[in-house]
Backbone as ProteinMPNN parsed JSONL, in Angstrom:
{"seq_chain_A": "XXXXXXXXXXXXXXXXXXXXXXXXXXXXXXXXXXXXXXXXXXXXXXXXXXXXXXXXXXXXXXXXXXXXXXXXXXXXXXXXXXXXXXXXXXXXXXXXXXXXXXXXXXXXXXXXXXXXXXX", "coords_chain_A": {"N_chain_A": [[-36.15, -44.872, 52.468], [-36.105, -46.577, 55.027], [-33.299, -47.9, 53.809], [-31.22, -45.938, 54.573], [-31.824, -45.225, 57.088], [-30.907, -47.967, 58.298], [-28.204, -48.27, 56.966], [-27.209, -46.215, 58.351], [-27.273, -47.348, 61.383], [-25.444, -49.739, 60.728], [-23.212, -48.278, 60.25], [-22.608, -46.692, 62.496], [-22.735, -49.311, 64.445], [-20.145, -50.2, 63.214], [-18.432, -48.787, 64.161], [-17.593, -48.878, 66.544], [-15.633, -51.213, 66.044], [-13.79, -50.052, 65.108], [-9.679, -49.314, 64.524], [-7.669, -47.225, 67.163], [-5.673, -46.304, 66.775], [-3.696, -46.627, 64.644], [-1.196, -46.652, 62.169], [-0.65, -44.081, 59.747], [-0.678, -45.857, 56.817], [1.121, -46.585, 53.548], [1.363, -47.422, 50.54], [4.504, -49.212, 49.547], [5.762, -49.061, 52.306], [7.706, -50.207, 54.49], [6.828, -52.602, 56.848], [5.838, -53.919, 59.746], [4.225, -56.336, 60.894], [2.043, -57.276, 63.783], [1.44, -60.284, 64.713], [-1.495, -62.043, 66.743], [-1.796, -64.903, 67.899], [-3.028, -68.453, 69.007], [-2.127, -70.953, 70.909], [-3.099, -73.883, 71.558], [-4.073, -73.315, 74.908], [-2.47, -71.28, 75.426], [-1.884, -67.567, 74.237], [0.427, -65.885, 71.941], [1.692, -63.166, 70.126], [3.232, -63.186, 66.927], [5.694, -61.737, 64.485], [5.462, -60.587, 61.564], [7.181, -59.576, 58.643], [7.418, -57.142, 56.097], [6.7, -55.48, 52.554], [4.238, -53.373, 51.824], [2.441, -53.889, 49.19], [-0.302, -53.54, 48.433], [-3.292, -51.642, 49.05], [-6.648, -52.276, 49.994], [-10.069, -50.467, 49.963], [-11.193, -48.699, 52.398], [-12.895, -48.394, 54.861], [-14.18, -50.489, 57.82], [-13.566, -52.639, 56.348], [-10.86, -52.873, 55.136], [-8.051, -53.856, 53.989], [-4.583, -55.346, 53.728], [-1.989, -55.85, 51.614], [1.019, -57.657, 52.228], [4.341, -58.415, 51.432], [6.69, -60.646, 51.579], [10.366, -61.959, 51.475], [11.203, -65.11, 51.489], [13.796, -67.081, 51.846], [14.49, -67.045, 49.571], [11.757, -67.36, 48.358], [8.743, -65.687, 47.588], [6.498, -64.618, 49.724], [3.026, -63.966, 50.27], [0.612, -62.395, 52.341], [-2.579, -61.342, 53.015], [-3.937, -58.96, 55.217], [-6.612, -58.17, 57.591], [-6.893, -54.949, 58.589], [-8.263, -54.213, 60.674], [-8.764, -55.936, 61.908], [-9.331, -57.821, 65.172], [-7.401, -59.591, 65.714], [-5.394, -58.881, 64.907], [-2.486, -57.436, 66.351], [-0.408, -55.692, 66.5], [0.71, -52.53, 64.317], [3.913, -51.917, 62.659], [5.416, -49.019, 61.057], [8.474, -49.89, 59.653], [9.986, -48.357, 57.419], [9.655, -45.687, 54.884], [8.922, -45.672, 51.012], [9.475, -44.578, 48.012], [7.352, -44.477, 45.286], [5.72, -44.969, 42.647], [2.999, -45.889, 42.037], [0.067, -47.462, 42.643], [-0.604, -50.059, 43.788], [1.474, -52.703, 43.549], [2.131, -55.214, 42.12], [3.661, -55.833, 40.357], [6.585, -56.788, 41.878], [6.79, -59.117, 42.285], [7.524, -60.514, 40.143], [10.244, -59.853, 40.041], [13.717, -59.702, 41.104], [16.16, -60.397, 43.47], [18.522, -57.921, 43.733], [16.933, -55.734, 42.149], [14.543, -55.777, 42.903], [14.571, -53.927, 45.209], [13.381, -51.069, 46.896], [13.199, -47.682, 46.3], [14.22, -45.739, 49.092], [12.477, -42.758, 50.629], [12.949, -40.02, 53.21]], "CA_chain_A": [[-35.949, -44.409, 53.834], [-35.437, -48.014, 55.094], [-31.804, -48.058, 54.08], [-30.764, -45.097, 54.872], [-31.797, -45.484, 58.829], [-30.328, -49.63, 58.202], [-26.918, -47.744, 56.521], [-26.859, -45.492, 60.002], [-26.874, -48.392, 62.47], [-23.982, -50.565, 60.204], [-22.397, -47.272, 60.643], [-22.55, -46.628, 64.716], [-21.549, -50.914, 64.644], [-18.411, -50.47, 62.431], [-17.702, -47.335, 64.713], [-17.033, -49.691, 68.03], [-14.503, -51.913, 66.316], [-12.346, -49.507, 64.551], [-8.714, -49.103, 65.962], [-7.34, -45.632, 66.305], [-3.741, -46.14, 67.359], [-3.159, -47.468, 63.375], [0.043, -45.395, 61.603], [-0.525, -44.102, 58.056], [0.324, -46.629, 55.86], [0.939, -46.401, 52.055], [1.886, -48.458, 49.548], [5.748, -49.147, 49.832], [5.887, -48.905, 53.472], [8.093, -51.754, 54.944], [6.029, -52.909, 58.19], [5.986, -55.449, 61.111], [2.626, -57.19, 61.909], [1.959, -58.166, 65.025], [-0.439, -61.265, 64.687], [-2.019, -63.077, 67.555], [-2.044, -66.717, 67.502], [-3.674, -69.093, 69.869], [-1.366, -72.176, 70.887], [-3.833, -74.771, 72.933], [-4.752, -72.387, 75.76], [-1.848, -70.025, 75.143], [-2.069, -66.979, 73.098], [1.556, -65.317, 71.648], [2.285, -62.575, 68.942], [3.703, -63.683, 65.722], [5.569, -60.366, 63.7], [5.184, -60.865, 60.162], [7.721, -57.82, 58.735], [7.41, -56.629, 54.443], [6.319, -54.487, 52.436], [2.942, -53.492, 51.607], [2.253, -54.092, 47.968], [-1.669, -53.444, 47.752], [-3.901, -51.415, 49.873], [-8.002, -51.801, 49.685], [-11.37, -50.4, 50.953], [-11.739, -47.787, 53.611], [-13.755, -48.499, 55.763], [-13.645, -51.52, 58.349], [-12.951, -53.89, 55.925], [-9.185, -52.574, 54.855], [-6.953, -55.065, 53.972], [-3.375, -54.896, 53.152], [-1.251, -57.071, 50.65], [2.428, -57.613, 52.53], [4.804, -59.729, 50.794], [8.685, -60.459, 52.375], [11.228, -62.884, 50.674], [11.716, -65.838, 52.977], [14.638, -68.274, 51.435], [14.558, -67.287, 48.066], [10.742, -67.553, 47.49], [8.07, -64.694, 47.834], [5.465, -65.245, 50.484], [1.874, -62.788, 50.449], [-0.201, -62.348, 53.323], [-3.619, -60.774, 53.184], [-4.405, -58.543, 57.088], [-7.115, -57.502, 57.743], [-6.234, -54.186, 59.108], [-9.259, -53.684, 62.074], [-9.21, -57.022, 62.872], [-8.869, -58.199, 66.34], [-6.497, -60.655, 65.61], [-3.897, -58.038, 64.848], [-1.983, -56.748, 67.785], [0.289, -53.94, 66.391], [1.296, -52.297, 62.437], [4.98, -50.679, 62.984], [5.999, -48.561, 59.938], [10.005, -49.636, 59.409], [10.798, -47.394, 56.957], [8.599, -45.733, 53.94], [9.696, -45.839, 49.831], [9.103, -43.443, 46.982], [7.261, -45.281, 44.577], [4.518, -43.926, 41.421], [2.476, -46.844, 41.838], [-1.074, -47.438, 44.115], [-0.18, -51.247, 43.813], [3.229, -52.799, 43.459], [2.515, -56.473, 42.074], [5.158, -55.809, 39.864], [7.26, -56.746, 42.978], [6.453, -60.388, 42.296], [8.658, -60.702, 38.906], [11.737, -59.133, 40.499], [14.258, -60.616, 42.023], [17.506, -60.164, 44.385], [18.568, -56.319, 44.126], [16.072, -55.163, 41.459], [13.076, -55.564, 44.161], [14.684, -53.041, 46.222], [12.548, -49.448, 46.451], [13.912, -45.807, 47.248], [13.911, -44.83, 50.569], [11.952, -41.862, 51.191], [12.835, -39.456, 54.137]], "C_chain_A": [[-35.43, -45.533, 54.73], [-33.621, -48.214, 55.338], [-31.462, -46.884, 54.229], [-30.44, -45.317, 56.416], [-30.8, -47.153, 59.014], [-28.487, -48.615, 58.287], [-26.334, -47.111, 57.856], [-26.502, -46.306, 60.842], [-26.057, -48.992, 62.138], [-22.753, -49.589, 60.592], [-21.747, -47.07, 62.014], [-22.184, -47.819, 64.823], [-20.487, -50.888, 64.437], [-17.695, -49.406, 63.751], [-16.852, -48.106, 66.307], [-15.938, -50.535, 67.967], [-13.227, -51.195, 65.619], [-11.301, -49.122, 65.398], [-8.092, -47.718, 65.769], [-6.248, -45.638, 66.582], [-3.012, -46.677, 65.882], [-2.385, -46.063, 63.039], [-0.815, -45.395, 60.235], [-0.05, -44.556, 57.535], [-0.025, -46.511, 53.928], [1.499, -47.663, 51.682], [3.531, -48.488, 49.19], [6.894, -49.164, 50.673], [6.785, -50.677, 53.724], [7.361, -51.618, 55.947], [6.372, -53.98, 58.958], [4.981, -55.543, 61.939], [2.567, -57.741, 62.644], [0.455, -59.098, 65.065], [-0.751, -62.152, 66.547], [-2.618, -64.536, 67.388], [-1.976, -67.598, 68.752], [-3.214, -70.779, 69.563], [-2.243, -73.021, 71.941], [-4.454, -73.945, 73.541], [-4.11, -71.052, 76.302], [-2.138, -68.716, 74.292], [-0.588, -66.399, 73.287], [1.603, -64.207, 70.492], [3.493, -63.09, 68.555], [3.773, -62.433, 64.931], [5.686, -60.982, 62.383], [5.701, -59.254, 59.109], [7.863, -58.308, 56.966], [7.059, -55.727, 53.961], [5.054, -54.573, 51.79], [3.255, -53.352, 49.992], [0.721, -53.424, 47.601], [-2.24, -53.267, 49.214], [-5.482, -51.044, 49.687], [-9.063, -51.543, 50.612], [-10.677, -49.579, 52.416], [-11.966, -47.985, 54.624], [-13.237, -49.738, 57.019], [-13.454, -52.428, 57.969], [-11.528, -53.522, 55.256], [-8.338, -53.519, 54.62], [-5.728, -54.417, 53.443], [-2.375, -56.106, 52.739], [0.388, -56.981, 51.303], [3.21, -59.161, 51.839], [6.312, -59.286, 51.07], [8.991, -61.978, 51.299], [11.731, -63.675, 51.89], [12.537, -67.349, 52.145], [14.508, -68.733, 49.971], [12.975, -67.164, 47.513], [9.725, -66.248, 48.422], [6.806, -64.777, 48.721], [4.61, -63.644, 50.767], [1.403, -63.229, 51.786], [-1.256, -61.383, 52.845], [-4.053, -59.959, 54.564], [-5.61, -57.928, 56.646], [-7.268, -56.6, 58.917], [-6.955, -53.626, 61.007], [-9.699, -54.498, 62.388], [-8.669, -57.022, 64.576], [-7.702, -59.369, 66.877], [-4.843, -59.751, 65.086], [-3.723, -57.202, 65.999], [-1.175, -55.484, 67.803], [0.527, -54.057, 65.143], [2.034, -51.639, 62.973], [4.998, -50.74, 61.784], [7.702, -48.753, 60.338], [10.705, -48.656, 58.64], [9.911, -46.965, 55.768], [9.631, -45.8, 52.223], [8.796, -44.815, 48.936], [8.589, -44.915, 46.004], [5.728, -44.841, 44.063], [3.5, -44.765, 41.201], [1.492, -47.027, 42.607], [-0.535, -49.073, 43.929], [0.815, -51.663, 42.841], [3.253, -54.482, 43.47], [3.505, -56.619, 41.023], [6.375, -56.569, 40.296], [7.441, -58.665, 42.548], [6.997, -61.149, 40.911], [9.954, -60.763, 39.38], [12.366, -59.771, 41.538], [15.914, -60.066, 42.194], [17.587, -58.575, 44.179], [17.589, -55.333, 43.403], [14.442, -55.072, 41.983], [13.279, -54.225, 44.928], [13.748, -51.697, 45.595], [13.341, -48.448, 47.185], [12.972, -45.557, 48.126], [13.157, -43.656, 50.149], [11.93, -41.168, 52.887], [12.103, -38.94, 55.19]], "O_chain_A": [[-34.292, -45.4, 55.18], [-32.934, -48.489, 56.322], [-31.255, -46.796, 53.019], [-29.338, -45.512, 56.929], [-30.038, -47.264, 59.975], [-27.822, -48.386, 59.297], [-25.244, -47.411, 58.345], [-25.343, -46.178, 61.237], [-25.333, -49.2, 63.112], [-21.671, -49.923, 61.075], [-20.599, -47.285, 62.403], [-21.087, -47.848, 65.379], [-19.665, -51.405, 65.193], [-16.511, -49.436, 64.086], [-15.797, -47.797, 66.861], [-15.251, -50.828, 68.946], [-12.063, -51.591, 65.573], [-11.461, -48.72, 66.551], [-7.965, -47.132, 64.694], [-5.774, -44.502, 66.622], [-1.862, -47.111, 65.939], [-2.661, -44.911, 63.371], [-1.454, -46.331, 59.752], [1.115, -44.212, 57.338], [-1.088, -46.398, 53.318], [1.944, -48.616, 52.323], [3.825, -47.591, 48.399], [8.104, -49.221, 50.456], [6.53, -51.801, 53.291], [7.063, -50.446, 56.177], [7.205, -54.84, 58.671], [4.761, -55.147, 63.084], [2.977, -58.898, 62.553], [-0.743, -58.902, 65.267], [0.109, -62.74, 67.202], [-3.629, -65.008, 66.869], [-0.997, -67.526, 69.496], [-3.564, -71.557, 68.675], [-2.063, -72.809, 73.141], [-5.498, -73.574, 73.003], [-4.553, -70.176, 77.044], [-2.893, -69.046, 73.377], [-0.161, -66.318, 74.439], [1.463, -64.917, 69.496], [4.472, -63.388, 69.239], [2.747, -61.856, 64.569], [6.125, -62.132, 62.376], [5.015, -58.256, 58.887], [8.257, -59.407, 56.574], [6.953, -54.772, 54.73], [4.695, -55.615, 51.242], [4.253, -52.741, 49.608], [0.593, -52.827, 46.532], [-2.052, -53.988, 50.193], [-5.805, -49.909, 49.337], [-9.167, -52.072, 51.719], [-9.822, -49.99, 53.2], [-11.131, -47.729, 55.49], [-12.028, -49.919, 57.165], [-13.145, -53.349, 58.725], [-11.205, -54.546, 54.654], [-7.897, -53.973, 55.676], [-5.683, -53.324, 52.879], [-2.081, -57.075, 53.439], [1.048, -56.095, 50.761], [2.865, -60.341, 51.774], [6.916, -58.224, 50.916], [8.226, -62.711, 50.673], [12.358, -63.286, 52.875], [11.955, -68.411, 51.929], [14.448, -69.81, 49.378], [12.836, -66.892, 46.32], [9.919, -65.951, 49.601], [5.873, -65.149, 48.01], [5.094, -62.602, 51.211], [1.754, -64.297, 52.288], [-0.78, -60.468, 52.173], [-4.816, -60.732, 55.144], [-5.727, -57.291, 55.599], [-7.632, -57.019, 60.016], [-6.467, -53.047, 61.977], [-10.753, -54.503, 63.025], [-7.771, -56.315, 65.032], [-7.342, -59.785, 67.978], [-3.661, -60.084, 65.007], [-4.553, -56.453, 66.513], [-1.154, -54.571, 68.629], [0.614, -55.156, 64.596], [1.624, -50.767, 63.74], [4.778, -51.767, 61.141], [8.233, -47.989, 61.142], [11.772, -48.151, 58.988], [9.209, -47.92, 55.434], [10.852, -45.95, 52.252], [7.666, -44.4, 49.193], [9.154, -46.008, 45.965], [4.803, -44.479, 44.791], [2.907, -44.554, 40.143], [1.88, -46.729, 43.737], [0.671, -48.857, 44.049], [1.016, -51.218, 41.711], [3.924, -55.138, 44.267], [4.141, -57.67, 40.94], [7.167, -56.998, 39.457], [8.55, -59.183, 42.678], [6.817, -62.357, 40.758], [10.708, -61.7, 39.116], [11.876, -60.26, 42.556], [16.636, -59.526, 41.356], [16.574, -57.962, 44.518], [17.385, -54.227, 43.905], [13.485, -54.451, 41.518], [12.326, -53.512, 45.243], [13.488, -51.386, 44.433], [13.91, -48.437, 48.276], [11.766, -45.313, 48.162], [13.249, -43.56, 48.925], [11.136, -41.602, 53.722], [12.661, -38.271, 56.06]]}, "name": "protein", "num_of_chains": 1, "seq": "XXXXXXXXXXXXXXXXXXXXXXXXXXXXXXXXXXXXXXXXXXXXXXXXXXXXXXXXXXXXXXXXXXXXXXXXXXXXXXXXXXXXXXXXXXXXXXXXXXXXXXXXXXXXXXXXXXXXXXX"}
């Protein structure tokens, strides 16, 4: 009985920081993360634009695997998706693709990375 009533209150906590303005994102989705980053006593968004590769967990811990090609070499990022440190997720464009994760992506190189559009 204990955790059950415990499980309830983690519940009603998580419920205050989730964000509800987030798009449906899948796996294949190109995107453009808006990060917040704290210069001295400035703060600025930093977009961070790829495609999602790997999407885990539900709940408020969600993360999402984006990985863009920046000068020839493959660079991941980890978000976590209901943090407060993320400022916006735009969907650029989505892709057909038979796969829940797409580290595949990470072999492939110059036009054989590319994924089908989806309408």
């Amino acid at each position: 009985m204990f955790k059950i009533n415990n499980q309830k209150t983690i519940n009603q906590l998580e419920i205050k920081f989730f964000k509800k303005d987030l798009p449906v994102m899948c796996v294949g989705d190109n995107v453009k993360v808006g990060v917040k980053i704290v210069e001295g006593n400035k703060e600025r968004v930093q977009f961070y634009e790829g495609t999602i590769i790997a999407i885990k967990n539900t709940s408020i811990n969600q993360t999402i695997n984006v990985r863009k090609i920046l000068q020839g070499i493959g660079i991941e990022r980890i978000f976590l998706v209901h943090s407060p440190k993320i400022d916006s997720i735009e969907i650029l464009r989505s892709s057909q693709v038979a796969r829940s994760k797409l580290y595949y992506l990470r072999n492939l190189k110059g036009k054989a990375s590319r994924l089908k559009q989806s309408f």
